[in-house]
C-alpha positions in Angstrom: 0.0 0.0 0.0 1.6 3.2 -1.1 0.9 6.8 1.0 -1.4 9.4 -0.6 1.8 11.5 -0.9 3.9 8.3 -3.1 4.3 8.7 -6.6 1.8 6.3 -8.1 2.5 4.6 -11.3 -1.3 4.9 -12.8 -0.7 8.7 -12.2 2.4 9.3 -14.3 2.9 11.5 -16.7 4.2 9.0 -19.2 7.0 9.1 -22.0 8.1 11.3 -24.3 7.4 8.4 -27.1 4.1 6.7 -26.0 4.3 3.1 -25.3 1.7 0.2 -24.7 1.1 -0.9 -21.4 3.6 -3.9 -20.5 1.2 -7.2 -19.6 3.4 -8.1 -16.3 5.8 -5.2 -15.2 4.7 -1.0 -14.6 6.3 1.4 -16.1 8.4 2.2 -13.2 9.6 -1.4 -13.3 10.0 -1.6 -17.0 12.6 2.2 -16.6 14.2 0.2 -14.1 15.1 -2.7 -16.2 16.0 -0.4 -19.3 18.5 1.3 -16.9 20.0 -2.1 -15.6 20.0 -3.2 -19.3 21.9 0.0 -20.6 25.5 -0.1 -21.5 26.2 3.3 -19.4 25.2 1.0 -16.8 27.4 -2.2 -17.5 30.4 1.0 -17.9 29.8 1.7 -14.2 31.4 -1.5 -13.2 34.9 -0.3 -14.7 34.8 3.4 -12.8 36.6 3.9 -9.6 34.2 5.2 -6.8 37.6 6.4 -4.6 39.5 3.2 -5.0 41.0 1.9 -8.2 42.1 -1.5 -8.2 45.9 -0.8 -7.2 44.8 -1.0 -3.8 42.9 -4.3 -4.0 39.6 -5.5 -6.0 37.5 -5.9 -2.8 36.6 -2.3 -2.8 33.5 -1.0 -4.6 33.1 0.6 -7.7 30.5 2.5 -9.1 28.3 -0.3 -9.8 28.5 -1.9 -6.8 28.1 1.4 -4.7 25.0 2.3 -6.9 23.7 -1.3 -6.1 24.2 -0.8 -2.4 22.7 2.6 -2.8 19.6 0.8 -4.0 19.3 -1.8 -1.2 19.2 0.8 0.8 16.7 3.2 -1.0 14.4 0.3 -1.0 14.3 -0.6 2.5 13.8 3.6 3.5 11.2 3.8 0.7 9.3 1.0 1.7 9.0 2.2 5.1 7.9 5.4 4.4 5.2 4.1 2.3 7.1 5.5 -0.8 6.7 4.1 -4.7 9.4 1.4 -4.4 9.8 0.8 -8.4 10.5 4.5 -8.5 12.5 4.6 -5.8 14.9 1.6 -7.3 15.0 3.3 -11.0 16.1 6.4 -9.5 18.8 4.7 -7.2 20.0 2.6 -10.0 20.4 5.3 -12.5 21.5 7.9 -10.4 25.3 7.7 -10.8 25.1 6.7 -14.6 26.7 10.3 -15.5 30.0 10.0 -13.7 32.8 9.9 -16.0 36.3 7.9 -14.8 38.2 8.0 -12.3 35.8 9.5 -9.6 35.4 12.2 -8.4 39.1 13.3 -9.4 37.7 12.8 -12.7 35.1 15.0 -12.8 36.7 17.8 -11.4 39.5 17.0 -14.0 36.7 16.8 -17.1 34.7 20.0 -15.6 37.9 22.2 -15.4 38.9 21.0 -19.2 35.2 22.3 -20.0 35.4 25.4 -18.6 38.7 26.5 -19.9 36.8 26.4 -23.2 33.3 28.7 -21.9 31.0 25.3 -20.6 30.8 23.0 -17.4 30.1 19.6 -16.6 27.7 17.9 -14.6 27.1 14.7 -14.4 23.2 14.6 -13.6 22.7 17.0 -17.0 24.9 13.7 -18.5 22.9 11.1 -17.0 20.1 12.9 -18.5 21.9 13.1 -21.7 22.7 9.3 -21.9 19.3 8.3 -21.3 17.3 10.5 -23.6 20.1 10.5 -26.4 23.0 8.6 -26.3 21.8 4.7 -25.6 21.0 3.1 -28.7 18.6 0.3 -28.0 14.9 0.9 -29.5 14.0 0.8 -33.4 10.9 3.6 -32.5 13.0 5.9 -30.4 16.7 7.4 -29.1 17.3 7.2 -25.8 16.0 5.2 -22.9 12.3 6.8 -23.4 12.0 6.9 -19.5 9.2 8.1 -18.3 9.0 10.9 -17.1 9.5 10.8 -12.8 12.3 9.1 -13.8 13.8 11.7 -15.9 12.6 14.5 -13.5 14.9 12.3 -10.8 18.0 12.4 -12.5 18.0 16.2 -12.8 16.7 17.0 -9.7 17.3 14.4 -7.0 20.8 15.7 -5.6 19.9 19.8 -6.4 17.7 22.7 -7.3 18.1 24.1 -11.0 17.2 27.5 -12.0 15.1 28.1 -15.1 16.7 31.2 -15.9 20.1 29.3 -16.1 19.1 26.2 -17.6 15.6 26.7 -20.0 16.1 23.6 -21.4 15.3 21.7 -18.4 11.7 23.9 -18.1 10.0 20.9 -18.5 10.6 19.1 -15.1 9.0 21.6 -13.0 12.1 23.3 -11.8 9.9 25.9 -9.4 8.6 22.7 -7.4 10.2 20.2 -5.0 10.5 16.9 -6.5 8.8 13.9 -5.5 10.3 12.3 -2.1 11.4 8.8 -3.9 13.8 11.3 -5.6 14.4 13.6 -2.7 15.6 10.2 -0.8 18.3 9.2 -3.4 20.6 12.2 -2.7 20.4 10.7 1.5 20.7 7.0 0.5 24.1 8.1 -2.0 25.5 9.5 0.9 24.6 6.6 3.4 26.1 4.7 1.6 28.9 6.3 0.5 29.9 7.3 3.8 30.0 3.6 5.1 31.5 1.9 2.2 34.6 5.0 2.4 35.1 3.9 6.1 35.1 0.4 5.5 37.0 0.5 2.3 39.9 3.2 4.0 39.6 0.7 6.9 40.8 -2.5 4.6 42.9 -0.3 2.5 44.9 0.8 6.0 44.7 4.3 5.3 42.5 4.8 8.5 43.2 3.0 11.6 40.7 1.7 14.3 42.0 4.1 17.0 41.6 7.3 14.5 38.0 6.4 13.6 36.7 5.4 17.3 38.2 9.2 18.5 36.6 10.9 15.3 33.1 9.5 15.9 32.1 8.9 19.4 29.3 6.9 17.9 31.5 4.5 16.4 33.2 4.3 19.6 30.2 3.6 21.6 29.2 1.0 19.2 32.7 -0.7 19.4 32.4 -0.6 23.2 29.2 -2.7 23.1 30.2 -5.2 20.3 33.6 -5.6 22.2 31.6 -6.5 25.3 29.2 -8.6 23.3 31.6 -10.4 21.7 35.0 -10.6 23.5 36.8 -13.2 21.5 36.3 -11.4 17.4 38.4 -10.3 15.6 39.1 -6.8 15.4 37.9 -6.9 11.6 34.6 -8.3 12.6 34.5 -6.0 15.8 34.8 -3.1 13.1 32.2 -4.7 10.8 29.4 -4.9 13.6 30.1 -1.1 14.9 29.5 -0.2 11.0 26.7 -1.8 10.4 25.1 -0.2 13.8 26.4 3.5 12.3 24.1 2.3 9.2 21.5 1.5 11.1 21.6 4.7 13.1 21.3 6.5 9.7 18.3 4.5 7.9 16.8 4.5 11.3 17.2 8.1 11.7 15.7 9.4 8.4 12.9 6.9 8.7 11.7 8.6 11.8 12.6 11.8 11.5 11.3 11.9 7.7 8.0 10.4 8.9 8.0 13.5 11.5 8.4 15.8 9.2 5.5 14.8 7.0 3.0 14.5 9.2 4.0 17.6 10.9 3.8 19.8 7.5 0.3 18.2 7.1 1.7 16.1 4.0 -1.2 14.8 2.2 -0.9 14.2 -1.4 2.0 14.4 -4.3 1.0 18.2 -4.9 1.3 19.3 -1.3 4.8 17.3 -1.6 6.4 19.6 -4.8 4.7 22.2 -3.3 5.9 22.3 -0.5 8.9 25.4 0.6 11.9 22.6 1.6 12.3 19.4 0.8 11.1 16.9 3.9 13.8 14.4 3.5 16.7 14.6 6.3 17.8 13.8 9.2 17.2 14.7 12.7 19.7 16.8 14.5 21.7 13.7 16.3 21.9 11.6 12.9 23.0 14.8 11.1 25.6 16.0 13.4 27.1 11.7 12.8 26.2 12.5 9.4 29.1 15.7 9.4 31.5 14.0 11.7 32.0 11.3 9.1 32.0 13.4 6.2 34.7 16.2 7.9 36.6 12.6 8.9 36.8 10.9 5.6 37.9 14.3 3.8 40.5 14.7 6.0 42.2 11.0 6.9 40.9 10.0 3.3 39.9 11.9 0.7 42.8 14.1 1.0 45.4 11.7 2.0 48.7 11.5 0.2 48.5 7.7 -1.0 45.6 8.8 -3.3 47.6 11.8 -4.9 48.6 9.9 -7.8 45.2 8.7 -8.4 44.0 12.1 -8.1 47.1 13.5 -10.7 46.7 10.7 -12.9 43.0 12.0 -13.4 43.5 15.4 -14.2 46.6 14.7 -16.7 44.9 12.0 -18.7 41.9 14.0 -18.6 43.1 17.2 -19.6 45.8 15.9 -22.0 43.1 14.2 -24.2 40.5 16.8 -24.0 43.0 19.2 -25.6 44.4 16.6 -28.2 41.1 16.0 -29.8 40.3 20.2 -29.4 43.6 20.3 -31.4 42.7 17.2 -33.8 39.3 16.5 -33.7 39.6 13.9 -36.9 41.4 11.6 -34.6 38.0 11.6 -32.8 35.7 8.4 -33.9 33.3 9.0 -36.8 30.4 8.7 -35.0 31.4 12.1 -32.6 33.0 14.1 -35.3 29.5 14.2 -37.2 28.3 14.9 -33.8 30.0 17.9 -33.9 28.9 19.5 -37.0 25.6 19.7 -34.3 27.0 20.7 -31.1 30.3 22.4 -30.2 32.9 20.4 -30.2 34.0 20.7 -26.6 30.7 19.2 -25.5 31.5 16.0 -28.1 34.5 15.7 -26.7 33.1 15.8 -23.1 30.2 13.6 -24.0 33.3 11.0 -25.4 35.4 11.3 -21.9 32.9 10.7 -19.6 31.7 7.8 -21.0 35.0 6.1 -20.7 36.0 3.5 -18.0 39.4 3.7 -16.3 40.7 1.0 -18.3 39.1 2.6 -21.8 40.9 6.4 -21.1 44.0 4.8 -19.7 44.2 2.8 -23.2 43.5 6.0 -25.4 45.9 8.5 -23.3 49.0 5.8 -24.2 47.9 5.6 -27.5 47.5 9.8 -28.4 49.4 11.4 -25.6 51.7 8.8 -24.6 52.6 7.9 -28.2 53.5 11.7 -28.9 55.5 11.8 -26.1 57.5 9.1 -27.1 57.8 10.4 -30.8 59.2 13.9 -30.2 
């Protein structure tokens, strides 16, 4: 039973292409399996999330973060009373955007766009790759999504202007967005935030010690697991306190979500995009854990010295090929230099990048860049 104020399929507002009715699966449930079925999607499984494989191939990627993103959007949504189709699409398509090498890599491929007057962003992409660039249907381009789905990519993580980006007027950029969408930008960090401290755990970049002083949560969670269980290992130990931290978070914006609902006399879908903030969050405890992991990670991990070539790796590769292919854009495949007869060619060439894997760049920079290097 879905809440008066869940997206409900039979109330969508359809696809740009019309489409029968599917005999067994709703249209949130068919976008779902077009996104699981998309190449972008398979891609995901190649792009470092903050580890590459030099450090071990335990650690998640893309695909398996966006995966774990979705096990937890579904257990939140389902709670709440929330469209869980919905909620799943937009958790499984959420990241499709990113180009390599993290979020080094984005940085990298936004600063080689800018040098040249434009920016990058991976939701716009997402929405790019979906409406344009997947190749799958004989009636249509695209993904044909419908369009909650659509509205999800561009507006689950942040609030667009119309002034600044008119050619996003269609998904209702003076309203709030649905709360299946709203939850996605909670449930990235959720479980982003756990995987970084488990990963940087493995990895040995953080210690046990560091992270029980950081986060007195953690710490109290250890104490009681210690108790509980004596004789673990301190691996396991670890493991149990973590999985109580993510616990503390899907408990917190279960309750405190619920709470804010009923307390802004949430009825319907309407009073939902209408509405002046968006109701998803946490409570005050959850959200000051919330910033002490976050302020944590950047610091011990995000900005630690064993991930600097990483990070450099990114931003020459990156901003080597973007300027080769400005320079020679016939080396660029045929299919993107008739691409850019229709859109500047900066945008092709950004559109070709971040749709790379790690491997896929790493392969093209040694045979444009590196090659030149080793021929002058």
């Amino acid at each position: 039973m879905l809440a008066a104020y869940a997206v409900h399929v039979e109330q969508s507002r359809g696809r740009r292409f019309p489409e029968a009715q599917h005999p067994y699966r709703n249209d949130f449930q068919r976008d779902r399996d077009r996104v699981v079925h998309a190449r972008a999607f398979r891609r995901l499984e190649a792009k470092t999330q903050v580890f590459t494989p030099r450090f071990s191939d335990h650690f998640r990627n893309r695909l398996t973060h966006t995966i774990e993103v979705a096990q937890i959007s579904r257990t939140i949504a389902a709670q709440l009373g929330l469209n869980v189709d919905l909620t799943e699409a937009l958790a499984l398509v959420h990241d499709i955007g990113h180009p390599p090498f993290g979020h080094a890599g984005e940085k990298a491929l936004d600063a080689a766009m800018r040098r040249h007057g434009f920016s990058f962003d991976h939701n716009l992409h997402a929405l790019r790759i979906v409406e344009d660039f997947e190749l799958r249907y004989a009636a249509f381009r695209g993904l044909n999504l419908t369009f909650e789905v659509r509205e999800g990519i561009v507006k689950h993580s942040r609030d667009y202007s119309a002034d600044e980006h008119p050619e996003l007027a269609e998904y209702l950029l003076n309203q709030r967005p649905p709360l299946e969408a709203q939850l996605i930008d909670f449930t990235d960090e959720i479980a982003y935030n756990a995987a970084d401290l488990d990963d940087g755990y493995e990895a040995r970049l953080l210690n046990l010690a560091e992270i029980r002083e950081a986060i007195p949560a953690f710490d109290r969670h250890y104490r009681d697991v210690e108790w509980e269980w004596p004789d673990a290992a301190e691996k396991l130990l670890f493991n149990e306190s973590l999985k109580r931290i993510l616990d503390d978070f899907v408990g917190g914006i279960i309750r405190n979500t619920a709470a804010g609902i009923q307390k802004a006399g949430i009825a319907s879908l309407d009073d939902v995009r209408t509405h002046p903030l968006r109701l998803v969050g946490f409570n005050q405890e959850v959200a000051a854990l919330r910033q002490q992991i976050k302020g944590f990670l950047r610091s011990h991990l995000y900005l630690s010295e064993a991930l600097d070539p990483e990070k450099e790796k990114a931003e020459q590769v990156i901003r080597e090929l973007f300027e080769f292919w400005m320079a020679k854009p016939e080396q660029l495949p045929g299919s993107y230099r008739e691409k850019s007869s229709e859109e500047p060619l900066p945008r092709v060439i950004c559109d070709y990048l971040a749709g790379m894997t790690d491997n896929y760049i790493s392969q093209q920079y040694d045979f444009y860049c590196g090659g030149m290097r080793a021929s002058t």
